[in-house]
N, C-alpha and C positions, 0 to 999 in steps of 0.2 A: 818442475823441470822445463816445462813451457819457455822459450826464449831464453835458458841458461846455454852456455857454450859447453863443448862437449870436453871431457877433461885433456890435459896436454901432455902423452904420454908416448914411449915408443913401446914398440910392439918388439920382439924377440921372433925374425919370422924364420920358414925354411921356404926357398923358392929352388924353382928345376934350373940347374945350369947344364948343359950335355958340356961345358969346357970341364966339367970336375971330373967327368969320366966316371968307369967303373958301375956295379948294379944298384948306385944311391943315390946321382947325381943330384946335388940338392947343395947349396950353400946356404951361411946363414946371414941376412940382410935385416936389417934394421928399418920399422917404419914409425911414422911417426904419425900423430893422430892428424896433421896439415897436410899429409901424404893421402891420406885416407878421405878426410872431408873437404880439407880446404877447396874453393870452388866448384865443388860439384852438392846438387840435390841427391841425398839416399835414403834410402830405408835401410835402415840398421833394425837386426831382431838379435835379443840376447837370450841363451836357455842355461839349461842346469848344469847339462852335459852333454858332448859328443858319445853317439851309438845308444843312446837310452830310446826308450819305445818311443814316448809319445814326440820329441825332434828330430827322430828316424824315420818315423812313419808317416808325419803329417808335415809336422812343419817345415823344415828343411827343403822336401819334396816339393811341397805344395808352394814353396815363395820361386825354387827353379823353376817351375810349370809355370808360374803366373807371369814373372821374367818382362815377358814381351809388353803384357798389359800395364805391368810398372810402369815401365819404357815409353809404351802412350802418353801415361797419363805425368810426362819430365821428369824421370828419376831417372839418373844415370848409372846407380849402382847400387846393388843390395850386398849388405854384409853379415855375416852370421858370425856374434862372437859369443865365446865361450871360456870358462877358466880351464882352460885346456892348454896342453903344451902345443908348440906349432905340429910336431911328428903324430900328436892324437889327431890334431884339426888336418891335417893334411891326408893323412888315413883316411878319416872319414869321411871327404869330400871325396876323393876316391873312387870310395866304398858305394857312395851314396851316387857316383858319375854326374857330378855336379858341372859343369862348363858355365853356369850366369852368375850365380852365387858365389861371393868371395869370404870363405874364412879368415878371419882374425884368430889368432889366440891371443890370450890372457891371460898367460901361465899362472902369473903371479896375485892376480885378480887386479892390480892395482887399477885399470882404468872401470873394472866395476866397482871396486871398493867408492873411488871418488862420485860413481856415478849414484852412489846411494843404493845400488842395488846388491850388495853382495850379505848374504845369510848364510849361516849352517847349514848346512843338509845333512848332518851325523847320522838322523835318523834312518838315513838311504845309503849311511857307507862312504859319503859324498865328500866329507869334511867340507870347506868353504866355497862355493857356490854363486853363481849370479841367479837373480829372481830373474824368471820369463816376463818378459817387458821388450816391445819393440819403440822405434820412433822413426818421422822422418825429420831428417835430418840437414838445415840449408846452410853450406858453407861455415860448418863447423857451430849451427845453434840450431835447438831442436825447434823444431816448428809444430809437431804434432806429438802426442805421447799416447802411448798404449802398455797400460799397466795390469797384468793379472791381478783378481783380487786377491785377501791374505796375504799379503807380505809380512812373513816372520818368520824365527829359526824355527828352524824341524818344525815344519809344516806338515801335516798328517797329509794333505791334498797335494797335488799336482796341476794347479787352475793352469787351462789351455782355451782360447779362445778370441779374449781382448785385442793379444795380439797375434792372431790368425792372419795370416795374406789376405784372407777372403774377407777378413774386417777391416785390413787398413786400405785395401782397395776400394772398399765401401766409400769410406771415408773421401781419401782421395777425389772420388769420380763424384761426389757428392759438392765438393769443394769447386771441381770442373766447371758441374753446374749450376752453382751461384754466381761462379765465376761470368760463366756464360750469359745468364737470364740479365 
């Protein structure tokens, strides 16, 4: 994954318009992955699923909190994508009172499918699925990769960790200072 470019897809989004009026106000807008990375540094983190325990409780949470410290260390934007429709991803950012963190969906899986990360999850009711695997990400080619281990359908496990906020920060501020020294 190391220095491959991030696949070339658009996105199916919903965004808030108040010109739509009425208690929905949302149109639907098209983005494209040049929209997304082109010149800018991000951390992209991908999960199973919107509203499941362990990307409700930690992960998600824990990359909004961290936000700022990204921000230090030249990232200008973090993304949470999911094989989620935009109306689930948008819910749950929500839900979750997200303001740093920018959901993607991935209705269709197709930019996980390309990105090699997309599995089964039958075992969990899931049908098809993105593996939890983060990266950062420069202008559209990954520079950094953070892969759960296990990667395979219906996976008995739930690996959380790899790509934790608190390990690619690690990472990151490690990088700071090499840079540095």
């Amino acid at each position: 994954m190391l220095g491959r470019n991030v696949p070339d897809v658009t996105f199916r989004t919903r965004v808030r318009d108040e010109s739509v009026g009425g208690p929905n106000p949302f149109r639907w807008e098209d983005k494209t992955t040049a929209d997304y990375f082109g010149g800018k540094r991000v951390v992209l983190f991908s999960l199973p699923g919107a509203f499941t325990p362990t990307c409700s409780t930690y992960q998600l949470p824990d990359f909004e909190k961290l936000f700022g410290e990204f921000q230090a260390l030249g990232i200008d934007a973090i993304y949470c994508i999911s094989v989620n429709d935009a109306f689930v991803m948008n819910a749950w950012a929500k839900a979750q009172d997200i303001k740093n963190v920018q959901v993607i969906p991935d209705g269709s899986g197709e930019f996980t499918r390309k990105m090699g990360m997309l599995v089964a999850k039958d075992n969990v009711g899931f049908g098809m699925r993105s593996w939890r695997y983060a990266a950062v990400v420069n202008n559209g080619r990954v520079e950094k990769w953070f892969e759960e281990e296990g990667f395979s359908d219906n996976c008995a496990t739930d690996p959380y960790g790899v790509s934790s906020p608190q390990n690619i920060l690690e990472a990151l501020k490690a990088d700071a200072a090499t840079k540095a020294a």
